[in-house]
N, C-alpha and C positions, 0 to 999 in steps of 0.2 A: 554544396555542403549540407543543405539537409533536405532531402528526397523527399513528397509525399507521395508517393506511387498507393497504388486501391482509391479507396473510395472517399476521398475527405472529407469530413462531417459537411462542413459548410456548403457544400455544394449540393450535398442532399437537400438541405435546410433550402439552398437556395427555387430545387426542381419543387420539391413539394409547395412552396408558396404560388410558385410561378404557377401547376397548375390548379389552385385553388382560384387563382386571380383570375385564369381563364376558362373556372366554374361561372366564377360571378361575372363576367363580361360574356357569356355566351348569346344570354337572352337580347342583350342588346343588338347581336347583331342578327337576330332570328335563327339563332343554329343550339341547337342542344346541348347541356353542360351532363349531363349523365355519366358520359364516358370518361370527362375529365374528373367528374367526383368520384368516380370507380375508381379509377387510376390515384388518382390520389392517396385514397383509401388505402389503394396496394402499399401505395408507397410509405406512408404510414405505418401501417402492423413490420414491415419488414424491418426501419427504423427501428423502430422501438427495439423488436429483437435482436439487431445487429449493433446496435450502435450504444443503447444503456447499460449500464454495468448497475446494479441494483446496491451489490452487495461494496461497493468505491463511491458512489453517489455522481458520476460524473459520464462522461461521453468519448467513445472512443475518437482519436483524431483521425484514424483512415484504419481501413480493412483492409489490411498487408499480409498479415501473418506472420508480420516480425514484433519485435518489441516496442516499433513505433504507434504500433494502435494504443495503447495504454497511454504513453504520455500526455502529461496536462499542460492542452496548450489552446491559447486564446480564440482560436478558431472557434469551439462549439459556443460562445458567444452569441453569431448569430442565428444558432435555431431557438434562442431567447426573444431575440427581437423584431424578429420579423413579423408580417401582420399578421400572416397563417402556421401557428406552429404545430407542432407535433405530441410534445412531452405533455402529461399531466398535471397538474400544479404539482402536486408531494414533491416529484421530479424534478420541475423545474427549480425549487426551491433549494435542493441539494445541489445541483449542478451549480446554483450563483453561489452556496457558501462555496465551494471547489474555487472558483474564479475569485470571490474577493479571498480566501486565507491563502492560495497557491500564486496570483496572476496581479492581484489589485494593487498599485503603488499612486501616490498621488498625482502622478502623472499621466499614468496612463496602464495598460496592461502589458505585463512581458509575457512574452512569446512561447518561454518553458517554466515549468513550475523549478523554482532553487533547488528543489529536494533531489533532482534529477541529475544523474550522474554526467548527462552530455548540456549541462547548463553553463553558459558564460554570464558573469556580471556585469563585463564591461567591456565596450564597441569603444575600439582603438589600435595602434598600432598598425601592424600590415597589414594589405590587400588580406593577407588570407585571415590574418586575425580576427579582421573585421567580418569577414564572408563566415568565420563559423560561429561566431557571435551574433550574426545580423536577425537569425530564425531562432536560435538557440539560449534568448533569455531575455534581449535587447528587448526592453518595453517600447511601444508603438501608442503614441498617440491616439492617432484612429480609432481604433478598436473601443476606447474611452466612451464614445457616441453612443454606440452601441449598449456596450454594459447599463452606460445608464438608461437608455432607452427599457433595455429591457428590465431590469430594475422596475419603474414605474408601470412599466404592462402589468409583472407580476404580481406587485406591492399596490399598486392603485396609491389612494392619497396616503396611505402611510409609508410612501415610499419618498416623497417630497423632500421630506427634508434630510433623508441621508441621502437624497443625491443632491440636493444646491450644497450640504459639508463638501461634498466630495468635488462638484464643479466651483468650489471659493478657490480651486488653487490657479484656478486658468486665469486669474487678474496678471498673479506673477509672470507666471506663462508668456504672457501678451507682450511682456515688456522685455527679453531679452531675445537676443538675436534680431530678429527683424520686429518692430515694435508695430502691434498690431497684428502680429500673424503668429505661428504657432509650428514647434519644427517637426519633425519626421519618428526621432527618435529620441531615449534614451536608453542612461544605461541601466542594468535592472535591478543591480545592487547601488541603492541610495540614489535613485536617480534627481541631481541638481542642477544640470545641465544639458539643453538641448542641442543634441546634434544629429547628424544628418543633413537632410534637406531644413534652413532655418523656414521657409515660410512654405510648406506643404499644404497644399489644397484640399488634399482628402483631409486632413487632421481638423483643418477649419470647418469644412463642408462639415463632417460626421459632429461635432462638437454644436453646431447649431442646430443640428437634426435633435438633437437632446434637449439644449433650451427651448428651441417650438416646442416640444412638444411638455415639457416642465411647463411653460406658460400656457399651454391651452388647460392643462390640469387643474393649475391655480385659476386658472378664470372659472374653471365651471365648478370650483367649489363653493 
């Protein structure tokens, strides 16, 4: 029900960190990082060109050549958060207003921005109901970790405490469906109930990857 066929941000985000990482791990194994920093580089300028929109403030989701490149959808997230990014701060700064006024709900991020004519609010109903709602608007948990993650890279210590506002809502969280864990999904319009999977692992994992690193912040202040 919803295709990303070209090139999906994320997965750039994801090649350009990877070979930054195996800039910086070269010398350790005595072989040369040259090639990977070149490459990178490529990788980079082409990014930028392909993939920023200057004049939307935001990042295309895949290079199709359909009208699915345009859509705002929680995927360019993480070329925010990764350890090696791409974007400039100005950039990066427009792109997180895009994700908190288009994607940001207390629970987590959905999947399409509302304004979007193939958006669903709510995961329910039939198999296929749910299947075209599941990418199509359905806030994700997950992706939560991230945002704030990247949030604090951006923002540094003035970014602290609008991300502990925004991680006060995980107490509730914690306590319904399975108590202690944390579910898969919601829905995107008013989302106050988790469903999906009730106690999903990514959702946990990615939501601590934000407090470690919220607590290493506060400590070296």
């Amino acid at each position: 029900p919803t295709p990303r066929h070209g090139k999906p941000v994320e997965i750039n985000a994801y090649w350009y960190n990877a070979l930054k990482v195996m800039e910086m791990l070269a010398p350790i194994a005595s072989a040369e990082g040259e090639d990977f920093a070149a490459l990178a580089q490529k990788v980079k300028e082409s990014f930028l060109k392909a993939f920023y929109m200057p004049q939307k403030g935001y990042l295309k989701d895949v290079l199709s050549g359909t009208c699915a490149d345009e859509q705002i959808r929680c995927n360019q997230v993480w070329v925010l958060s990764m350890s090696f990014t791409m974007l400039p701060h100005e950039w990066e700064v427009k792109v997180m207003k895009t994700l908190r006024e288009h994607l940001l709900t207390p629970c987590g991020l959905r999947t399409l921005s509302p304004k979007d004519s193939q958006y669903h609010g709510f995961y329910g109903g039939s198999q296929m109901k749910r299947d075209m709602a599941y990418h199509q608007g359905t806030t994700w948990v997950f992706p939560l970790g991230a945002y704030c993650r990247a949030y604090l890279r951006i923002f540094g210590k003035d970014g602290i405490a609008q991300v502990k506002e925004q991680l006060s809502n995980i107490s509730a969280m914690l306590e319904e469906g399975c108590a202690g864990q944390l579910p898969e999904i919601y829905d995107g319009d008013a989302p106050k109930k988790g469903k999906g999977c009730y106690a999903q692992a990514w959702s946990v994992g990615e939501i601590l990857r934000a407090y470690e690193m919220l607590e290493q912040m506060e400590n070296d202040l």
